[in-house]
N, C-alpha and C positions, 0 to 999 in steps of 0.2 A: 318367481324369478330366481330365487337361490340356488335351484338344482341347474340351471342355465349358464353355462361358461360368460363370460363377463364380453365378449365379442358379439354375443347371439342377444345379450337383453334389448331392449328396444330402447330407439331414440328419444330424448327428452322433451322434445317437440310433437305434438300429434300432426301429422304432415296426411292424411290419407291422399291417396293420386287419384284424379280427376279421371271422368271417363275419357279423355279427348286429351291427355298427356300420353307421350307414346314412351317407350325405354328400347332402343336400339343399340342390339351388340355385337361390336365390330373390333373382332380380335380380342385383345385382352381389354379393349374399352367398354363400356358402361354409356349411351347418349342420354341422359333425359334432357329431352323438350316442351318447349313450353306449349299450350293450346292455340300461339298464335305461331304462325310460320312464316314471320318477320324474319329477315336478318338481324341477328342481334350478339351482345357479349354472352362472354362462355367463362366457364370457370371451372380448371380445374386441380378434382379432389386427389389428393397423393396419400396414401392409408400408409402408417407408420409399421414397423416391422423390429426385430425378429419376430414370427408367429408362435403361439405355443407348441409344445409338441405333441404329435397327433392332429394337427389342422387339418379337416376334411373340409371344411366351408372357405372359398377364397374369399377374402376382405369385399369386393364389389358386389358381394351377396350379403354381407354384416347388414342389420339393421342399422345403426348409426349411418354409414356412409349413403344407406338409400335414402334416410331420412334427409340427412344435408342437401343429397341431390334435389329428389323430391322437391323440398322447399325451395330450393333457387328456380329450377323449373316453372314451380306454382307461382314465382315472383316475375315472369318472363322471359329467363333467360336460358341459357343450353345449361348443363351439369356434367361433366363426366367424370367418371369413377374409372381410374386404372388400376388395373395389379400388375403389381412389380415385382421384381427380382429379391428383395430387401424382405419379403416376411419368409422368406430359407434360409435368410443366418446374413448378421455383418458381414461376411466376406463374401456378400454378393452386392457390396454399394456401389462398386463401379458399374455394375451390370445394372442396377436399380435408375445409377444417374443417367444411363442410356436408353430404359428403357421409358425415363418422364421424357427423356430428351424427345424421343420417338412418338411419343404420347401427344406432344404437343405439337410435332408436325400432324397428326393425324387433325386433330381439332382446331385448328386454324382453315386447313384445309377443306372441312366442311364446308356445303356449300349453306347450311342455316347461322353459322358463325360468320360476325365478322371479325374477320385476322389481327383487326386494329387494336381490338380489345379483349384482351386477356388475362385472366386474375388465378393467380399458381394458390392453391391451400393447402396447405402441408401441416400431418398430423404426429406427433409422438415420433420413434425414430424416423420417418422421413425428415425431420430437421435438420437431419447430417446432409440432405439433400440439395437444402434450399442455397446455402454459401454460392455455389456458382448461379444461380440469376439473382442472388445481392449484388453480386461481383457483376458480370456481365449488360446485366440490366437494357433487355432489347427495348426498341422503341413503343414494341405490341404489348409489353409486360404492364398493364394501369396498377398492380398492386400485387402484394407477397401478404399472406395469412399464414400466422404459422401457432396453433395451437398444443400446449402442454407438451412443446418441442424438446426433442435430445437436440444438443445443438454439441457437444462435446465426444469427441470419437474415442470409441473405449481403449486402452492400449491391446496392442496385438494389430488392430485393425487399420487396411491404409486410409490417410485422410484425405477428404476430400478438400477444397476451399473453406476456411472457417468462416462462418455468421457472423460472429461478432466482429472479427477484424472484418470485414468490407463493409458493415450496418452502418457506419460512421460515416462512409463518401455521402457524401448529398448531392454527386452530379452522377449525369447517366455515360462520362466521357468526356461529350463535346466536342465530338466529330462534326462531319460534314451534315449539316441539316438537323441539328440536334439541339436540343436548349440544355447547354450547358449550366443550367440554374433549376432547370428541372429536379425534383424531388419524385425517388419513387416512394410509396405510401406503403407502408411495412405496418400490419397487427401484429400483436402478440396477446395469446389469451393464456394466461400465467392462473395456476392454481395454488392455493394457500396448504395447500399440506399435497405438494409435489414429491416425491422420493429423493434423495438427501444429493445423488448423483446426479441429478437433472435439475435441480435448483441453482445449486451454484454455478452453474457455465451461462446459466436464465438468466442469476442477477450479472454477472459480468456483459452479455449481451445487451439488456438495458440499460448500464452506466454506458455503454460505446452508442448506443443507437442516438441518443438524444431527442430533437426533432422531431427526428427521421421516424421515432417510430409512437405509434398510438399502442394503448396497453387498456385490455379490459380484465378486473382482477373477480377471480371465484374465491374469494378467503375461505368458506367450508369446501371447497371441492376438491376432490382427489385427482389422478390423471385417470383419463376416462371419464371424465364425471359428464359427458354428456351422453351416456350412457348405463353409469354406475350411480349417480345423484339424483334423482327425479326430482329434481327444488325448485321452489319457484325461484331463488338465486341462482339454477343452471338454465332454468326457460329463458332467465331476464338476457345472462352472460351471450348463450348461442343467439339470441334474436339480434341482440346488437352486433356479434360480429357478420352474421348475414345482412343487416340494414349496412354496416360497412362497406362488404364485399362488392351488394349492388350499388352501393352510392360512386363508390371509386371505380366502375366502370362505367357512369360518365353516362347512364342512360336518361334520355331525353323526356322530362315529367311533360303530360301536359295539362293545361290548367293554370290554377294562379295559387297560389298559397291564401289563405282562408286573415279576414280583416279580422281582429278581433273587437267584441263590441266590448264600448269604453263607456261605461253609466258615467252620470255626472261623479257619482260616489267616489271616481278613479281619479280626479281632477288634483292637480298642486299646484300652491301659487310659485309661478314663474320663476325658474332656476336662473341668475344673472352669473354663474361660473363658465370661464370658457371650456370648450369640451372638444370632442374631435370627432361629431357625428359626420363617417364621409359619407359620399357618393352626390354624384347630381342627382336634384329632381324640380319636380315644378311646384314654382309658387301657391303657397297653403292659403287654399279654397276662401275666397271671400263671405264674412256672415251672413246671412239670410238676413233683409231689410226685416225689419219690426213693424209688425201694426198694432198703430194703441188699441188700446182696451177698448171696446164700448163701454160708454158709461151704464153704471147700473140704474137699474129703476127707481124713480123715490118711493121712500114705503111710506104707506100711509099714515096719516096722521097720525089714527084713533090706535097705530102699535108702535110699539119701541123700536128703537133701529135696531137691530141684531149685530152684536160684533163675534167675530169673529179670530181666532189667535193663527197666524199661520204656523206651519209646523217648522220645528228648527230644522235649518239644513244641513248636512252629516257633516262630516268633522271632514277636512280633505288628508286623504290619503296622502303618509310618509315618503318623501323622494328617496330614503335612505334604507331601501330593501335588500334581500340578500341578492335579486335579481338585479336592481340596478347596480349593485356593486360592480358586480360581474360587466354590467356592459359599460361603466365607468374604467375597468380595469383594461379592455377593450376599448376605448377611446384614446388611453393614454398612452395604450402601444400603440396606436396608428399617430397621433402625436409625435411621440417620440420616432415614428419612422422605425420600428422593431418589428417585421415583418414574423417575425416566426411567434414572437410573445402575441403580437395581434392574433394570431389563427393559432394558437392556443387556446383561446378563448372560445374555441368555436369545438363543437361536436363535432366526432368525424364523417357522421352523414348529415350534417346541418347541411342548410338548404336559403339559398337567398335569392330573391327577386330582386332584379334592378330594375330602376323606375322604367327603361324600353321593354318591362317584363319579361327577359330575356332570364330562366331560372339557373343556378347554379347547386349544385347536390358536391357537396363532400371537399375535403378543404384541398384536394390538390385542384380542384377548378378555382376554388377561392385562389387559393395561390399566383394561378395562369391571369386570373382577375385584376389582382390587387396587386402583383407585382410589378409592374411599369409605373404606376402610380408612387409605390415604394419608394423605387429607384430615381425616379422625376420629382421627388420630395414634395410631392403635391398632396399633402397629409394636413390640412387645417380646416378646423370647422369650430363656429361659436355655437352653444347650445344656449338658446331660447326659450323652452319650455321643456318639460318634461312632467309625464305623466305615469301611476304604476298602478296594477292590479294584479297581485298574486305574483303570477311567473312572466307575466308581462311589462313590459318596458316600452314606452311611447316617448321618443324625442323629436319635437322640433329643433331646426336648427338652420343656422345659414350655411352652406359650404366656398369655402375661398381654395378648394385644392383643384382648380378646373382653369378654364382656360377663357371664359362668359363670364367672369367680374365674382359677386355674391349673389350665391343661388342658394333660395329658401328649400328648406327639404324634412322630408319628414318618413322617420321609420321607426315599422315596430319590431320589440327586438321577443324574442320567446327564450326564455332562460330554463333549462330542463337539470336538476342534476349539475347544478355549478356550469352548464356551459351552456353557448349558444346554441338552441335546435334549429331555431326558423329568423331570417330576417325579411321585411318587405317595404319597400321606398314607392310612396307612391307617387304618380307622376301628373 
């Protein structure tokens, strides 16, 4: 790979395409699709620029970009790779913003896309791109990615809308038809030894974004590194912003999230602190009646009676784990009524079932979720029991946030990496 310009190595993902994935190209566009021919979410790639000099390969042929594609495709959904005006010099970003602009009437417009749901990713100088759909922010827009982004426009060059100044609004307007409370869902994938001019407008961006924005950090990676780093810390980095991308468009899992099993071994004796486990659900399963023992046989006279020592029972498992902190810490924002420190606590592609099994993937559905409840201070629940195994968290609990009196309820919580992955209330 050394003798290989740094555009042409290969992605850090092994993505190979499926015989039954098709790649259709229409215009400057790039379509991969996925093997099913569902309508579905679309997501598109924005390849960062100026190009080196001597560029004979457009960006929609780079390895990397096909790989991103590829992968979303392989995950179900459309990909498309443009090229743009922006890898022939800065002084073609206005031409650049017109021609993503154009990009995405193109892919909306498909008839395998649905138009509802669209997620912009924007890589290295295309970040000078993204300010106008921070700013803007349509109703079709589910999410902004913007990885090892220039977000700072070099002097000499005109600017467009700055990222950082619009990354701060947390509403989409609040027009006619619109939830003015709505949050759009902004990544940034930030690398630890970034180049000295791209850092600092990165960290300025991140003090403004707050909330507003989720951050997954490369500490060894350089810019490019999902192309220049082959690490298993650049495989981990690109997986989770892909499980991002597709969580926040909001596609419909089907199934139910997996029980986990709870050996005696995982058992505590019974937590009397109040807690804030929400959600309804149904009353916790009555014990199986007991039947005595048979009695045992008598033994005969002419032998001893045999005794026997039963084995001691394991010690119960600690309520005071690194996971239950985490969903302790998660209770006390829903508590306290702090909607954004509650969904904090949460992964940005966590995933929760409510007791009508109805599933939720990614925290701006959390949000559409758990916000009426917020706002209707219907946030109190006592905790009854609570049990821990590893990275799991099992709470009983009553909930008093509902509108049916005290409803018994019970969920498990999966804590991955300090946050919540998976929740499930059974019913």
């Amino acid at each position: 790979m050394p003798d290989l310009p740094p555009y042409l190595r290969p992605f850090v993902l092994d993505v190979e395409g499926v015989a039954d994935q098709s790649v259709d190209r229409v215009g400057e566009l790039d379509f991969y699709r996925p093997a099913s021919t569902a309508r579905t979410g679309a997501i598109l790639l924005i390849h960062g620029g100026p190009g080196p000099a001597g560029l004979t390969t457009s960006p929609r042929d780079w390895p990397v970009y096909q790989g991103y594609a590829t992968a979303i495709a392989q995950r179900g959904l459309v990909a498309v790779v443009v090229d743009h005006s922006l890898i022939r010099g800065l002084d073609q970003l206005t031409a650049a913003a017109d021609d993503v602009e154009a990009a995405v009437g193109l892919l909306r417009a498909d008839s395998q896309v649905d138009p509802e749901r669209v997620l912009l990713w924007f890589f290295s100088g295309a970040g000078l791109l993204a300010g106008e759909w921070l700013d803007s922010r349509p109703d079709w827009l589910r999410g902004v990615a913007l990885t090892y982004p220039l977000l700072a426009t070099p002097p000499g060059v005109d600017e467009l809308v700055s990222a950082a100044e619009v990354i701060g609004r947390h509403d989409r307007g609040g027009g006619a038809g619109k939830d003015s409370n709505s949050v759009l869902p902004v990544l940034l994938t930030r690398v630890g030894r970034e180049r000295a001019e791209l850092a600092g407008p990165v960290a300025e961006f991140v003090s403004a974004g707050g909330t507003a924005l989720d951050i997954i950090d490369v500490p060894k990676g350089q810019h490019g590194f999902d192309m220049l780093d082959h690490t298993d810390e650049s495989r981990a980095a690109v997986t989770k912003a892909l499980d991002w991308a597709i969580a926040h468009l909001g596609e419909d899992p089907t199934g139910q999230l997996p029980i986990p099993a709870t050996p005696q071994a995982a058992a505590a004796p019974a937590a009397t602190t109040p807690a804030t486990s929400r959600r309804t659900s149904a009353p916790a399963a009555a014990p199986a009646p007991t039947r005595p023992a048979p009695a045992e046989p008598a033994a005969p006279a002419s032998q001893p009676i045999a005794t026997t020592t039963r084995p001691t029972a394991p010690a119960a498992a600690p309520t005071d784990t690194a996971a239950a902190r985490v969903v302790g810490r998660e209770h006390s924002a829903y508590e306290a009524h702090d909607l954004e420190a509650f969904l904090a606590m949460y992964s940005p592609t966590a995933q929760l079932q409510t007791a009508e099994g109805k599933v939720l993937r990614g925290r701006r559905l959390l949000r559409e979720y758990y916000q009426p409840r917020f706002e209707a201070g219907q946030c109190k629940t006592e905790l009854i029991h609570r049990m821990t195994l590893g990275e799991w968290v099992v709470d009983q609990s009553i909930s008093h946030d509902g509108d049916h009196g005290a409803t018994p309820a019970i969920a498990f919580y999966r804590v991955q990496e300090g946050l919540i992955t998976e929740v499930r209330i059974l019913a």
